[in-house]
BAPA-93092 format. One record per residue: residue number from 1; x, y, z of N, C-alpha, C, O in turn. Coordinates in Angstrom, 1 decimal. Layout:
N
(NUM, (X, Y, Z), (X, Y, Z), (X, Y, Z), (X, Y, Z))
...
***
This chain:
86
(1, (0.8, -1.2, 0.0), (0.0, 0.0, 0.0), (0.9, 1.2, 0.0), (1.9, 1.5, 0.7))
(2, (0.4, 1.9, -0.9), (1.1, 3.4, -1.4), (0.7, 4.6, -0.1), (-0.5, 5.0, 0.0))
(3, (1.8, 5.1, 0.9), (1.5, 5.9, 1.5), (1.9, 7.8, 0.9), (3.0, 8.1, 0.3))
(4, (1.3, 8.4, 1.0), (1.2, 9.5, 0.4), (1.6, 10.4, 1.1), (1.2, 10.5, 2.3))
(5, (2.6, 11.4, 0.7), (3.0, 12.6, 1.3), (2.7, 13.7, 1.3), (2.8, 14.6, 0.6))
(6, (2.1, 13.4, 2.6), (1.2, 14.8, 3.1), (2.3, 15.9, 3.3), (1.6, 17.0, 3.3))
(7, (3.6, 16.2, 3.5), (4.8, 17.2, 4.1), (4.1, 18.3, 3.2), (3.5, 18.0, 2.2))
(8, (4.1, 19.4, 3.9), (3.3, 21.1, 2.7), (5.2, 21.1, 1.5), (6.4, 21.0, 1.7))
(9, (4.4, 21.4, 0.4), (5.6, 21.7, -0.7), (6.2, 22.9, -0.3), (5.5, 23.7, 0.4))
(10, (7.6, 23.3, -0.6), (8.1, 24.2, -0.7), (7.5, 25.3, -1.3), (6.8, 25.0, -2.2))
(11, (7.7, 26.6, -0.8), (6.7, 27.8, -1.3), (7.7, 28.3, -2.6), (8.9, 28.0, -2.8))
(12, (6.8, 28.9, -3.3), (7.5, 29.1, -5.2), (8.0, 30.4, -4.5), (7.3, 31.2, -3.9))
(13, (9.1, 30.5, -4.8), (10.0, 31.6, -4.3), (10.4, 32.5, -5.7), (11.4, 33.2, -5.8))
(14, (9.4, 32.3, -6.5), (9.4, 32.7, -7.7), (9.1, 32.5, -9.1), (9.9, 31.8, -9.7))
(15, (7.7, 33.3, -9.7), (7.2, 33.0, -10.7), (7.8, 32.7, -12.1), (7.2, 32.0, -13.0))
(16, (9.1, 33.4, -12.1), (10.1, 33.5, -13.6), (9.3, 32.0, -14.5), (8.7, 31.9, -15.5))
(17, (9.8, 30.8, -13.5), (9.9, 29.5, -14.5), (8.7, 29.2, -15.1), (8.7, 29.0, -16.3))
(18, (7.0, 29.3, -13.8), (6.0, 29.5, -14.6), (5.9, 30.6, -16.1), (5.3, 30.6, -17.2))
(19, (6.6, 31.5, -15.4), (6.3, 32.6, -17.2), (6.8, 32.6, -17.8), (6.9, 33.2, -18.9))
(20, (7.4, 31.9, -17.4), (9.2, 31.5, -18.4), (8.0, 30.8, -19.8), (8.0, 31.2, -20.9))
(21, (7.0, 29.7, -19.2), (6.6, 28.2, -19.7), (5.1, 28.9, -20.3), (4.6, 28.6, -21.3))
(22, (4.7, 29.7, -19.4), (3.5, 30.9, -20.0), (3.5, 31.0, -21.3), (2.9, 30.5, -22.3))
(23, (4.6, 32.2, -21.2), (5.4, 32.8, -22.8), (5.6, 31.7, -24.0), (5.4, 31.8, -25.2))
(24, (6.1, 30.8, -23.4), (6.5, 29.7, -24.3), (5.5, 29.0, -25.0), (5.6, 28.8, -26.2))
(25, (4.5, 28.6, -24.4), (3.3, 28.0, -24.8), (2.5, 29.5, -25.7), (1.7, 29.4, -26.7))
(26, (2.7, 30.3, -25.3), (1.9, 31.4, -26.0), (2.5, 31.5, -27.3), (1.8, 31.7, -28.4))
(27, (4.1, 31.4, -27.1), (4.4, 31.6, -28.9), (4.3, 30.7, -29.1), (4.4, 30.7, -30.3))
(28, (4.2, 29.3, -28.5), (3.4, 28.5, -29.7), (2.1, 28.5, -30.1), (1.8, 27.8, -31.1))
(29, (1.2, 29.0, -29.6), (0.1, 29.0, -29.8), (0.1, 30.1, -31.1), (-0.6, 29.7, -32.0))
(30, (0.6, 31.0, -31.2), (0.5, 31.9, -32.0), (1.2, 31.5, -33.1), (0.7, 31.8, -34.2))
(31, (2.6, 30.8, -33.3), (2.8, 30.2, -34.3), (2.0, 29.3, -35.2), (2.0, 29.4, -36.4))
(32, (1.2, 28.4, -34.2), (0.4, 27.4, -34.5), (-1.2, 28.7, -35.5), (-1.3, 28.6, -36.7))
(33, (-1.7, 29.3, -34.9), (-2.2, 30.2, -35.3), (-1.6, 30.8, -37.0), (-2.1, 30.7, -38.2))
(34, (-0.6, 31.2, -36.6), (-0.5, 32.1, -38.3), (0.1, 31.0, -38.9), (0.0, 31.3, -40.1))
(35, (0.8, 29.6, -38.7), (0.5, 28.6, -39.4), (-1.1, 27.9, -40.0), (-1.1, 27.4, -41.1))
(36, (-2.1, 28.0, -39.1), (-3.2, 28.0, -39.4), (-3.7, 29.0, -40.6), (-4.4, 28.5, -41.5))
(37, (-3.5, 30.3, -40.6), (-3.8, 31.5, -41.2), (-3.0, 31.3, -42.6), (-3.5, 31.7, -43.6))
(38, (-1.8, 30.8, -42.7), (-1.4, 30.4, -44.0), (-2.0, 29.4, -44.5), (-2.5, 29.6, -45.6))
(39, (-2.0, 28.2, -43.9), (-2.5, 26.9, -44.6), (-4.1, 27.7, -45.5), (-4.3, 27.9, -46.7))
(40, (-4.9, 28.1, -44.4), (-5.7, 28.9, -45.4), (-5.9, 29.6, -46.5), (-6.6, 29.3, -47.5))
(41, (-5.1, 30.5, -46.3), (-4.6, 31.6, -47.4), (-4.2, 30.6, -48.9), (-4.8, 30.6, -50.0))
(42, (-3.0, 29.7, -48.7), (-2.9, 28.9, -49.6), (-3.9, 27.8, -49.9), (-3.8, 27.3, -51.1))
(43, (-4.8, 27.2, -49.1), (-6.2, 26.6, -49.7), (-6.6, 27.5, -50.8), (-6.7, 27.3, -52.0))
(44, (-6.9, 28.6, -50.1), (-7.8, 30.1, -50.6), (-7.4, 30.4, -52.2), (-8.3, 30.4, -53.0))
(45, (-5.8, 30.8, -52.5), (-5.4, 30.4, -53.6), (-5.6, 29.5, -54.5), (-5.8, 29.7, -55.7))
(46, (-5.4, 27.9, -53.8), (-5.7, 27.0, -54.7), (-6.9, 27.0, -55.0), (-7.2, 26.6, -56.1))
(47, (-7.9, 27.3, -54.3), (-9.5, 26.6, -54.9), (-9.9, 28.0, -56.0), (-10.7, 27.8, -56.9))
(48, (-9.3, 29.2, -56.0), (-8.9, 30.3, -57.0), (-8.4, 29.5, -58.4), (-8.9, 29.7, -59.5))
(49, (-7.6, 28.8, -58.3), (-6.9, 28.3, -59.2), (-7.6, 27.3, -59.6), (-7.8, 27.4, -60.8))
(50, (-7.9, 26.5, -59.1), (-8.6, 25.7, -59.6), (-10.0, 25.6, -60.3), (-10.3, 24.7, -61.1))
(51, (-11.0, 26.8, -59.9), (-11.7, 27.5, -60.6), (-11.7, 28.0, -61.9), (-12.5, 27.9, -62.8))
(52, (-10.1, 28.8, -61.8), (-10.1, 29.4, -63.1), (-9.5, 28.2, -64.3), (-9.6, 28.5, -65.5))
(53, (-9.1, 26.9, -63.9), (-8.6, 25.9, -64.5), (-10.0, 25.7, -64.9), (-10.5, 26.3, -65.9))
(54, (-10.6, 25.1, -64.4), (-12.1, 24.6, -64.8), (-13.0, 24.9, -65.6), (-13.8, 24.1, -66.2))
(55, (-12.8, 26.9, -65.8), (-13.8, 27.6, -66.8), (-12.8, 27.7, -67.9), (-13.3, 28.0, -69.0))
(56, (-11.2, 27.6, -67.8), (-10.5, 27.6, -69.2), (-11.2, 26.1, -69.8), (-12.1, 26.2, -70.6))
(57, (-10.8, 24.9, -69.3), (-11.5, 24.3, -69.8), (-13.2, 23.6, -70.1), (-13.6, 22.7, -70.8))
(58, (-13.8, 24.2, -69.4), (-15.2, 24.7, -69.8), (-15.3, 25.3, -71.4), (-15.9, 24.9, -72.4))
(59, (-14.6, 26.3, -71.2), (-14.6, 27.0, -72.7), (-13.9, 26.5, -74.0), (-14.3, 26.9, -75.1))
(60, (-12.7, 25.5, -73.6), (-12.2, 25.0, -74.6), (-13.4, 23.6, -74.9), (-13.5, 23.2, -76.1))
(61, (-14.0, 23.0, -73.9), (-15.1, 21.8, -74.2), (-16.3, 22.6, -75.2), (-17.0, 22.2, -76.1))
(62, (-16.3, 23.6, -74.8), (-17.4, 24.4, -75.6), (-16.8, 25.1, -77.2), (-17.5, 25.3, -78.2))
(63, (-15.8, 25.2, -77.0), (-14.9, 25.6, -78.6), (-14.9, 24.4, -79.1), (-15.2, 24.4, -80.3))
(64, (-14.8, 22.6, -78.5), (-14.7, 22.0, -79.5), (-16.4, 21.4, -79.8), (-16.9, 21.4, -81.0))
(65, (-17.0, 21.1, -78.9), (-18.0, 21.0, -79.5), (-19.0, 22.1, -80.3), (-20.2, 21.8, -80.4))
(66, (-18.5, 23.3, -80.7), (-18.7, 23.9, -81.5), (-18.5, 23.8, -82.9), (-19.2, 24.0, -83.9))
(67, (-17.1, 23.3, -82.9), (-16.7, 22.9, -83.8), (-17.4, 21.8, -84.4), (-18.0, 22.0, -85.5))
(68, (-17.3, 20.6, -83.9), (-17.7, 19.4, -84.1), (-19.0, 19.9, -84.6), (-18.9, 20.0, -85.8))
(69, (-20.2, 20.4, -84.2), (-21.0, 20.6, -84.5), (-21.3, 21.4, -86.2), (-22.2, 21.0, -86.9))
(70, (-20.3, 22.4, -86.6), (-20.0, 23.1, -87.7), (-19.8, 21.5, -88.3), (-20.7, 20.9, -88.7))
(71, (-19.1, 21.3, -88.2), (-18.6, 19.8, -89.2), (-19.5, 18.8, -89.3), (-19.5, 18.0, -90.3))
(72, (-20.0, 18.8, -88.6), (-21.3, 17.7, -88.7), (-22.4, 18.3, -89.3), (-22.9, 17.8, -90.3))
(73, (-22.9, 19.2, -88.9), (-23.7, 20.4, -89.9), (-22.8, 20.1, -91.6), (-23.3, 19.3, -92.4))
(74, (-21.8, 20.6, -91.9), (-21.2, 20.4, -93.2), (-21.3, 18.9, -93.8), (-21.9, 18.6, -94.8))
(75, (-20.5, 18.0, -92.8), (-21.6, 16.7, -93.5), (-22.4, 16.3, -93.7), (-22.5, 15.4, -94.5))
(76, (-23.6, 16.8, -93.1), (-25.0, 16.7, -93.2), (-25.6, 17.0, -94.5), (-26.4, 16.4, -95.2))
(77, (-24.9, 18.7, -94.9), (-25.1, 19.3, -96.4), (-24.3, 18.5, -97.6), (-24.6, 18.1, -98.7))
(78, (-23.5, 18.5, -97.1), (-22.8, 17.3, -98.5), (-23.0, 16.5, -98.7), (-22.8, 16.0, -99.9))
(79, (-23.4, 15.7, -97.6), (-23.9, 13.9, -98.2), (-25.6, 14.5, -98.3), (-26.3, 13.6, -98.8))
(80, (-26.1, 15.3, -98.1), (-27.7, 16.0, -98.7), (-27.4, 16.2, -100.5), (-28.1, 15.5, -101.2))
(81, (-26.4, 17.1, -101.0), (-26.0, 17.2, -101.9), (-25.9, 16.1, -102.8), (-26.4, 16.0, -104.0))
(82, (-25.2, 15.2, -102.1), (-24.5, 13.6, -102.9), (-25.7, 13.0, -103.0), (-25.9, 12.2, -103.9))
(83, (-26.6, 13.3, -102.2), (-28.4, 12.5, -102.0), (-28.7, 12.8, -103.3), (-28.9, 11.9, -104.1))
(84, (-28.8, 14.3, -103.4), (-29.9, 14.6, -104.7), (-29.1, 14.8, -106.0), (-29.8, 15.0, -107.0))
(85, (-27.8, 14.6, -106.1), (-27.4, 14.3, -107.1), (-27.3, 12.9, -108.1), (-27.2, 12.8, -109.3))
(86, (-27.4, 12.2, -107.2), (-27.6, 10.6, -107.7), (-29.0, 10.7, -108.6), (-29.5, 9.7, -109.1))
***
């Protein structure tokens, strides 16, 4: 059986080492913070980017099926042509 030491602890004859560990924990907290604030910021960029990737090609799927469409229209008139020339 574990007996427990009731003796009163020695009195802190000074705060330094708590604020020492205060401070320390604070600039990490705050690191941790504007590392949070970048991770963001560069999400924020990429989903920017990746947007504008999406409507370049949005518009290039829309340039070719435009295309395709003109050409297919033009085959349609020429083999119509070849129809009524036989």
């Amino acid at each position: 059986m574990k007996v427990f030491d009731r003796s009163p602890r020695p009195p802190v004859t000074s705060l330094v080492g708590y604020e020492t560990k205060v401070r320390m924990l604070e600039a990490r907290v705050e690191a941790e913070r504007q590392r949070a604030v970048e991770a963001r910021r560069l999400a924020d960029r990429e989903r920017v980017a990746v947007e504008r990737i999406r409507e370049e090609c949005d518009r290039k799927i829309a340039r070719v099926i435009q295309t395709a469409n003109v050409a297919l229209d033009e085959a349609k008139r020429r083999i119509a042509m070849i129809g009524k020339g036989s």
